[in-house]
C-alpha positions in Angstrom: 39.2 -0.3 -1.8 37.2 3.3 -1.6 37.9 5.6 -4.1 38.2 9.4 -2.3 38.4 12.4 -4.2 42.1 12.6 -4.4 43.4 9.5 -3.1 42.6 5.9 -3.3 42.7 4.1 0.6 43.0 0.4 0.2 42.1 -1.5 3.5 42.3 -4.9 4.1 42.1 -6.6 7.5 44.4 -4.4 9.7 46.6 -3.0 7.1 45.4 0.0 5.3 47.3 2.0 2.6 46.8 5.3 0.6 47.6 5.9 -3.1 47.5 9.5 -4.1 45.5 9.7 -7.2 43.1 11.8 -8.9 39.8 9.5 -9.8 38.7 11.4 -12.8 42.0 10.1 -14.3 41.6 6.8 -15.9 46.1 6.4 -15.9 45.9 7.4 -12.0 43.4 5.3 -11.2 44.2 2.1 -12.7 48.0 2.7 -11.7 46.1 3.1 -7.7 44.6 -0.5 -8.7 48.0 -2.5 -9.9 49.6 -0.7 -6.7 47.1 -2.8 -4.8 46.9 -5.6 -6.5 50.2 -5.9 -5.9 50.6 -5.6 -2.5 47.2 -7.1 -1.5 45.9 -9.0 -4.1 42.8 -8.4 -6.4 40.2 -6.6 -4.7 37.0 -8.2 -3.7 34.9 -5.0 -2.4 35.3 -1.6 -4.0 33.7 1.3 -2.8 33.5 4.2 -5.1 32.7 7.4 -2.9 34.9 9.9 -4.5 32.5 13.5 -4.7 32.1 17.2 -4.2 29.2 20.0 -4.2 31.5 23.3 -4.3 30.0 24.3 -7.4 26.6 26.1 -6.1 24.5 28.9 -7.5 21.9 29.0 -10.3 23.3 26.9 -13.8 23.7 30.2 -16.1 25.9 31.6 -13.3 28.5 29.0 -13.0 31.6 28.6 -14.1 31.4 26.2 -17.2 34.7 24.6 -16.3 34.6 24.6 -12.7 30.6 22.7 -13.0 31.8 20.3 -15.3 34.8 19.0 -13.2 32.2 18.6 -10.2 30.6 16.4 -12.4 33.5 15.1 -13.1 34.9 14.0 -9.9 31.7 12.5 -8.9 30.5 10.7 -12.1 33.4 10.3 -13.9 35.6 8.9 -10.7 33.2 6.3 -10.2 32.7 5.2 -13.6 36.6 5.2 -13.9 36.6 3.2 -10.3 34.0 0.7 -11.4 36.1 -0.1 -14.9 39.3 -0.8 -13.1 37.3 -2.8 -10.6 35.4 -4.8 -12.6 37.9 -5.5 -14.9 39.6 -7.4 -12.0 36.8 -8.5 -10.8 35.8 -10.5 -13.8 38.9 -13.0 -14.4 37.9 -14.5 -10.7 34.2 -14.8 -11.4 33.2 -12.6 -8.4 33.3 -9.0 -6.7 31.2 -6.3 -5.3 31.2 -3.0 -6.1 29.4 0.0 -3.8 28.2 3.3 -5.5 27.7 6.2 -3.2 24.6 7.7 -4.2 22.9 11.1 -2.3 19.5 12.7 -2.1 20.1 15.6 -4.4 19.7 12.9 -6.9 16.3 12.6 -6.9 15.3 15.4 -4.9 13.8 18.8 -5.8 16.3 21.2 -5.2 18.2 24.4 -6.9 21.6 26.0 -6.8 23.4 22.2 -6.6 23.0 21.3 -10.2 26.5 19.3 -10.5 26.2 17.4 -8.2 22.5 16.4 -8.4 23.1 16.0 -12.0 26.2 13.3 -11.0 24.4 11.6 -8.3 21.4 10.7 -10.5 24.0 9.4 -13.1 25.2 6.9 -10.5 21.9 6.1 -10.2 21.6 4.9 -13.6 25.1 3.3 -13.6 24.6 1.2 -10.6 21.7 -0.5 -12.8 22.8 -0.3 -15.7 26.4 -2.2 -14.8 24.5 -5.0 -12.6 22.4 -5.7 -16.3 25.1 -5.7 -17.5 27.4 -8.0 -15.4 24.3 -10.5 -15.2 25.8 -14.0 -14.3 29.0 -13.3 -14.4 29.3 -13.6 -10.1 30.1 -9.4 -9.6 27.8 -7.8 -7.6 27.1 -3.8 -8.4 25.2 -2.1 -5.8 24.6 1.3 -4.7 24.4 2.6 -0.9 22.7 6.2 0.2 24.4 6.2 3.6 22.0 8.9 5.0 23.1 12.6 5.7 26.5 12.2 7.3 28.9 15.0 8.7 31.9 15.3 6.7 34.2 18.4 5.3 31.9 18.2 1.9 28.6 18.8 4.2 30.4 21.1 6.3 31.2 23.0 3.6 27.7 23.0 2.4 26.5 24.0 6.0 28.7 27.2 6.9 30.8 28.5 3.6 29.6 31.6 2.3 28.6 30.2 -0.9 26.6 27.7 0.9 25.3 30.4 3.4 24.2 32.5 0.5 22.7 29.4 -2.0 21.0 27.2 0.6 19.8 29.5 3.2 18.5 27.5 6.1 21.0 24.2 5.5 23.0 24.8 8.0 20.4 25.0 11.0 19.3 22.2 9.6 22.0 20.3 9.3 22.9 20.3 13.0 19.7 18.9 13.7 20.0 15.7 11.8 23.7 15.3 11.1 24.7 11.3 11.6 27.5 9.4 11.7 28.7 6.9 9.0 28.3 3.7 11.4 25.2 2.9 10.0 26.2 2.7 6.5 29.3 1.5 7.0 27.1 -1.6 8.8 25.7 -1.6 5.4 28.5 -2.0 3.6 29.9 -5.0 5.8 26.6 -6.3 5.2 27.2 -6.1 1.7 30.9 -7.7 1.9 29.4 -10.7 3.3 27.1 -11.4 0.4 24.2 -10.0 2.5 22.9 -8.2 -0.6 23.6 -10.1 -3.3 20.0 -10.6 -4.5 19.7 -7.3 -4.5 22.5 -6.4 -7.4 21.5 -2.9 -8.8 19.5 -1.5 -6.6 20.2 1.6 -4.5 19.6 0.7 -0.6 19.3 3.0 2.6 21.6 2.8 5.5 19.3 1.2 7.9 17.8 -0.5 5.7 16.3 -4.2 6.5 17.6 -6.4 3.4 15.5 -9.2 4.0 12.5 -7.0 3.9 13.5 -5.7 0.6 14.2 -8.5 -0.6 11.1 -10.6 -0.2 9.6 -7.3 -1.7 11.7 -7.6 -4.9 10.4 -11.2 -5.2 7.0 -10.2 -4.9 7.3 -7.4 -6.9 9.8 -7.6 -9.3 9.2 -4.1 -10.5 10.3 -2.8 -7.3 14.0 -3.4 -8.4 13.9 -0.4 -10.6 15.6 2.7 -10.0 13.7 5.6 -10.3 14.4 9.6 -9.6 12.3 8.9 -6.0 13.3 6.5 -3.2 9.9 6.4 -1.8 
């Protein structure tokens, strides 16, 4: 199940079905849960990816309202998204949930305020829900999956706002523009239990899990989130 930022898309197998619904509304999204429970089951992966970054320009400039509801959609949707989720989830003693997270979250870099502000709250969440969800058999984890073309980066790349507040991002981004295949990889990876050591943490697409995890059992500080992936 992956949250989107105005539709739920439940896929399981080879069936696949969309439920309108706004994620930063708790009624919309737990009715988008029941409607798949009820045709599929209770979930077993849930991937919370709803976001947006059309609020740009410098803090004092922007529209209270309109940089709130950014937040909002990004934040708020996968809080709401992890609640329904989990409280699912709980009953049958296992689950994983998958947080999108981005760079601006722990990056240095102006005129994207709401949604830096929202991605380093997932940040926090990811952690703070796999403390809390400690032995109970769900999984929380978060996935960066790298910088991947879609209508939010195009956006970014080539609308006038994005022209005029980040001068330069869209050169750049037709240099190094990806794919999803290699987080998606990720995420299968996690749906087989690939990373269930690693509950909490934030992983890379492309990331070697066995590598990071014999470095979390080595150094057990290394689990900790922090506002730098390096």
């Amino acid at each position: 199940m992956t949250s989107l930022a105005g539709q739920v898309a439940v896929v399981t197998g080879a069936s696949r079905v969309v439920v309108p619904a706004d994620v930063a509304s708790a009624a919309e999204v737990e009715a988008a849960f029941d409607a798949a429970q009820a045709r599929f089951g209770p979930a077993t992966l849930v991937v919370a990816c709803a976001g947006t970054a059309d609020v740009l320009g410098p803090l004092w400039m922007s529209d209270p309202n309109a940089w709130w509801d950014a937040v909002g959609v990004d934040l708020r949707g996968t809080m709401l998204t992890a609640r329904s989720a989990i409280r699912r989830m709980l009953p049958a003693g296992s689950g994983r949930l998958v947080t999108i997270y981005g760079n601006l979250g722990d990056r240095q870099l102006g005129n994207v305020s709401a949604f830096a502000a929202a991605k380093a709250g997932i940040a926090r969440l990811t952690e703070s829900l796999a403390c809390e969800l400690a032995g109970t058999g769900v999984r929380v984890l978060g996935v960066h999956p790298g910088f991947v073309r879609t209508p939010m980066t195009e956006r970014l790349a080539w609308s006038e706002p994005g022209r005029s507040w980040l001068p330069g991002f869209g050169v750049s981004a037709e240099q190094r523009w990806g794919d999803a295949r290699t987080a998606a990889g990720l995420i299968e990876a996690i749906a087989r239990g690939a990373a269930d050591e690693l509950t909490g943490r934030i992983l890379l697409a492309g990331d070697d899990l066995a590598a990071v995890a014999d470095r979390c059992r080595s150094d057990p500080d290394y689990r900790r989130i922090r506002l730098s992936l390096d």
